[in-house]
Backbone as CSV, one residue per row, in Angstrom:
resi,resn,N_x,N_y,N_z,CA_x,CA_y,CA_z,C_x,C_y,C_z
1,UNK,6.912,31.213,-35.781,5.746,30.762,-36.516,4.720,30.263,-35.508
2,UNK,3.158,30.387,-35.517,2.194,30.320,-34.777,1.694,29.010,-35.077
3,UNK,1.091,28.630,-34.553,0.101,27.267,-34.814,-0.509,27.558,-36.145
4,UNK,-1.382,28.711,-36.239,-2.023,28.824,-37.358,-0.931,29.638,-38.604
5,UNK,0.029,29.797,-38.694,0.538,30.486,-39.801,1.255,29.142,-39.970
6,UNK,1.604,27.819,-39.403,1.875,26.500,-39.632,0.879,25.814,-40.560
7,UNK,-0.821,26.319,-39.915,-1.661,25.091,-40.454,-2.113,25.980,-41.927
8,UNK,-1.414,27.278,-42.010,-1.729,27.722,-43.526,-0.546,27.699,-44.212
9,UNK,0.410,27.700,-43.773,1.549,27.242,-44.875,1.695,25.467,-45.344
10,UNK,1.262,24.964,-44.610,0.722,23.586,-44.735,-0.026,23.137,-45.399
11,UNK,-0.936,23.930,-45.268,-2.478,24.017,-46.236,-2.213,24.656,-47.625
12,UNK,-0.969,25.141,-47.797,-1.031,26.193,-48.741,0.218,25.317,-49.684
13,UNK,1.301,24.184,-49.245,2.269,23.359,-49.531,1.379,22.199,-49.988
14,UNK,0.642,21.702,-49.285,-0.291,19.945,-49.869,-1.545,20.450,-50.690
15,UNK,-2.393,21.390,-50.646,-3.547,21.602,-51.429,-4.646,21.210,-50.663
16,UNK,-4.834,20.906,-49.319,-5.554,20.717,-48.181,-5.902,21.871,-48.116
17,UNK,-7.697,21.682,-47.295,-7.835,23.202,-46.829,-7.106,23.297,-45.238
18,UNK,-7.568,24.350,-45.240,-7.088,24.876,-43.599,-7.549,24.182,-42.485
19,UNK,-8.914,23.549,-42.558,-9.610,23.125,-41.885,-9.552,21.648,-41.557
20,UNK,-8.808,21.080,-42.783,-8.495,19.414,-42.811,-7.198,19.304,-42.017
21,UNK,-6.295,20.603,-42.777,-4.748,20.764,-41.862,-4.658,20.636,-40.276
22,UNK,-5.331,21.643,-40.015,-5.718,21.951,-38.887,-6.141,20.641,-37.767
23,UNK,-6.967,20.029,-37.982,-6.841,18.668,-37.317,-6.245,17.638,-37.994
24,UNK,-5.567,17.750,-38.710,-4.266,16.614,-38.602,-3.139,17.092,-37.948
25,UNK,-2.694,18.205,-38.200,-1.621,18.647,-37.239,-2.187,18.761,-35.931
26,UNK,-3.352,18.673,-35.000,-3.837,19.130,-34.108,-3.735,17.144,-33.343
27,UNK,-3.666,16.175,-34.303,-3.732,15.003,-34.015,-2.634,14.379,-33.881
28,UNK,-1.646,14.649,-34.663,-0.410,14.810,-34.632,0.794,15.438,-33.167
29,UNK,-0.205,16.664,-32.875,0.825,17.221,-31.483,0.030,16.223,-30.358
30,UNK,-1.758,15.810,-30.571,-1.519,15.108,-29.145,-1.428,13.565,-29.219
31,UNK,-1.020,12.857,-30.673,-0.418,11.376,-30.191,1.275,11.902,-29.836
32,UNK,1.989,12.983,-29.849,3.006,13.387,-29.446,3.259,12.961,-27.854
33,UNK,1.944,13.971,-27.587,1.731,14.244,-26.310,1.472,12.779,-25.468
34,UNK,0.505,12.180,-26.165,0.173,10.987,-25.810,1.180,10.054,-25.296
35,UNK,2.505,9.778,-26.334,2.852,8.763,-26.094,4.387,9.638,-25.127
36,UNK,4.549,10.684,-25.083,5.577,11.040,-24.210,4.870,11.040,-22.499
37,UNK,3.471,11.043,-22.673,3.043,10.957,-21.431,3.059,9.632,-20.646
38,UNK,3.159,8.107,-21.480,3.197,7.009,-21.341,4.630,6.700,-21.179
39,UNK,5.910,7.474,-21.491,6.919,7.251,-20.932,7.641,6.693,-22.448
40,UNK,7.250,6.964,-23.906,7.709,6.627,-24.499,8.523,7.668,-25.461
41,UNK,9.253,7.322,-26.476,9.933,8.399,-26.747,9.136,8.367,-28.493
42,UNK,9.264,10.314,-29.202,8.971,9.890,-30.794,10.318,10.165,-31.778
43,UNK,10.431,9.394,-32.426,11.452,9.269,-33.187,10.471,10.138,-34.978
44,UNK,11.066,10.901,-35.469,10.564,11.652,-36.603,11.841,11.310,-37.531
45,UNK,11.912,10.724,-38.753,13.263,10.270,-39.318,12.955,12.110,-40.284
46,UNK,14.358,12.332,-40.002,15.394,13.573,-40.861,14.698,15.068,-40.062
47,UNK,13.922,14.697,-39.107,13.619,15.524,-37.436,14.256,15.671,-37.060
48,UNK,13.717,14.754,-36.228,14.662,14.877,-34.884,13.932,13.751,-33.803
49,UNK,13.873,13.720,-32.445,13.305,13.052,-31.668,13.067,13.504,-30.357
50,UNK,11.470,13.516,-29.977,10.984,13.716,-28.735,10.963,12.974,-27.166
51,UNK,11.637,13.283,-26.353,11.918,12.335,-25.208,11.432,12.870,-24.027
52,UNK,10.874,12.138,-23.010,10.738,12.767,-21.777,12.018,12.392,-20.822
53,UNK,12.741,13.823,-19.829,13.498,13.605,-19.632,13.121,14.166,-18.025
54,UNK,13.791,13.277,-16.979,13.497,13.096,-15.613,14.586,14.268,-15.041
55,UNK,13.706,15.172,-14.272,14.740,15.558,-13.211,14.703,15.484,-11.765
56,UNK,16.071,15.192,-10.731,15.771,14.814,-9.710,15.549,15.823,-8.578
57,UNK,15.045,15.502,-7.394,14.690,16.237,-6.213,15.756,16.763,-6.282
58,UNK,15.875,18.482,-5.613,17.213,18.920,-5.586,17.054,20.087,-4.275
59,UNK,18.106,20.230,-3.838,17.273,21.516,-3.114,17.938,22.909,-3.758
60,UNK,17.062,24.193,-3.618,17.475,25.192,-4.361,17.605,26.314,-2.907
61,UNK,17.515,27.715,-3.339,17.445,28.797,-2.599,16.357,29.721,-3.460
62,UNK,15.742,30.276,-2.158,14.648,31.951,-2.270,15.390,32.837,-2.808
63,UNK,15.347,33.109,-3.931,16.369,33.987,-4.321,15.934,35.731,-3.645
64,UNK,14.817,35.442,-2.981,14.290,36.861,-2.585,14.724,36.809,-0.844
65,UNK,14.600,35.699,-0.160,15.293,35.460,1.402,15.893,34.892,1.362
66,UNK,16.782,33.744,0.188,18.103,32.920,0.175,17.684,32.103,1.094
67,UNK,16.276,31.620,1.352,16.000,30.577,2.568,16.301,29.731,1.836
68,UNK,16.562,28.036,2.110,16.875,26.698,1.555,15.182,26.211,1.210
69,UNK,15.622,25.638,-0.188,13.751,25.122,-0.253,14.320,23.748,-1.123
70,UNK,13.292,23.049,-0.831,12.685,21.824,-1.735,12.400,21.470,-3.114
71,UNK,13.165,21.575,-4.140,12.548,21.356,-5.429,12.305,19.674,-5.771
72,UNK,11.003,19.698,-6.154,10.229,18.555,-6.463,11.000,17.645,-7.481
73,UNK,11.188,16.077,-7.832,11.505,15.865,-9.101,10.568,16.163,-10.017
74,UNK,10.777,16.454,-11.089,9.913,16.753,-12.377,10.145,15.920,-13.187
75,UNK,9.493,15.754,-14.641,9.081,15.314,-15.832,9.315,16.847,-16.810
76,UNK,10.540,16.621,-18.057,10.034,17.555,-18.950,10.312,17.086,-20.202
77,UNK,9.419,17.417,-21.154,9.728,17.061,-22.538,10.609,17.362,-23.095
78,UNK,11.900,16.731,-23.991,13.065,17.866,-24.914,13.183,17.160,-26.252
79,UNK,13.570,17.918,-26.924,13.920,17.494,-28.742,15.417,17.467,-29.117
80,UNK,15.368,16.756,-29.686,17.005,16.347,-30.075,16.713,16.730,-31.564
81,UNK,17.284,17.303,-32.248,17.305,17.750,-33.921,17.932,16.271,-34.088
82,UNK,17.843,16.177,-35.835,18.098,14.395,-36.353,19.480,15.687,-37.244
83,UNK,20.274,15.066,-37.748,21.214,15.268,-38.491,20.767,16.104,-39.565
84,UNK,20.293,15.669,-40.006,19.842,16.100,-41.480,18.796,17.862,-41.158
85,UNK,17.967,18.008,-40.422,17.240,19.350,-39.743,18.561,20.650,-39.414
86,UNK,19.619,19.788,-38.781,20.633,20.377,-38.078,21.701,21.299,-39.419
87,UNK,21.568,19.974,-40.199,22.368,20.322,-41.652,21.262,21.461,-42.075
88,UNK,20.029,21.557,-42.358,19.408,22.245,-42.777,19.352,23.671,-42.361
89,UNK,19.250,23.875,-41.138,19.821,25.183,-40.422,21.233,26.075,-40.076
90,UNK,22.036,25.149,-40.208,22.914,25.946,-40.663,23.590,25.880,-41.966
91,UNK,22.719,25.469,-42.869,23.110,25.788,-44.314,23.670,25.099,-45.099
C-alpha cells in the first residue's frame, strides 16, 4: 500500500476528504519522526511501537577486494508489532 492509496482508504473509512487526510497522516509520520529523532520511543496501543535502535562500530570486508574496512556506528529506526496487530495477521 502507497502513501496515497493509505490517505484514500482513510479518507474513504472517516468521511474526510483526501486533502484533510493527507495532512494529518503527513503530521502524524513527522511527530513520528520527530520524536524518534530526539531519542525517544512511540508507543501506538493495539500497534505496535517505534524505537530507535543503536548500532555499534564494527569492522566489515569489500566484498569486491575482501579488503578490511570501517563500519561507522549508526542510528536505525525499528517497529515492534503490539499483540493484538500480530493476532490480527495471522488470523
Amino acid at each position: 500500500m502507497t502513501r496515497t492509496e493509505l490517505v484514500k482508504a482513510v479518507a474513504e473509512k472517516t468521511g474526510a476528504t483526501q486533502k484533510d487526510t493527507a495532512i494529518i497522516l503527513q503530521a502524524a509520520f513527522e511527530m513520528i519522526g520527530d520524536k524518534l529523532s530526539e531519542g525517544d520511543e512511540v508507543r501506538i496501543s493495539d500497534f505496535g511501537t517505534f524505537k530507535v535502535a543503536e548500532r555499534a562500530a564494527r569492522k566489515g570486508r569489500n566484498p569486491h577486494t575482501g579488503e578490511e574496512i570501517d563500519i561507522k556506528a549508526s542510528k536505525n529506526a525499528t517497529f515492534r508489532s503490539a499483540r493484538a496487530l500480530r493476532t490480527k495477521v495471522n488470523g
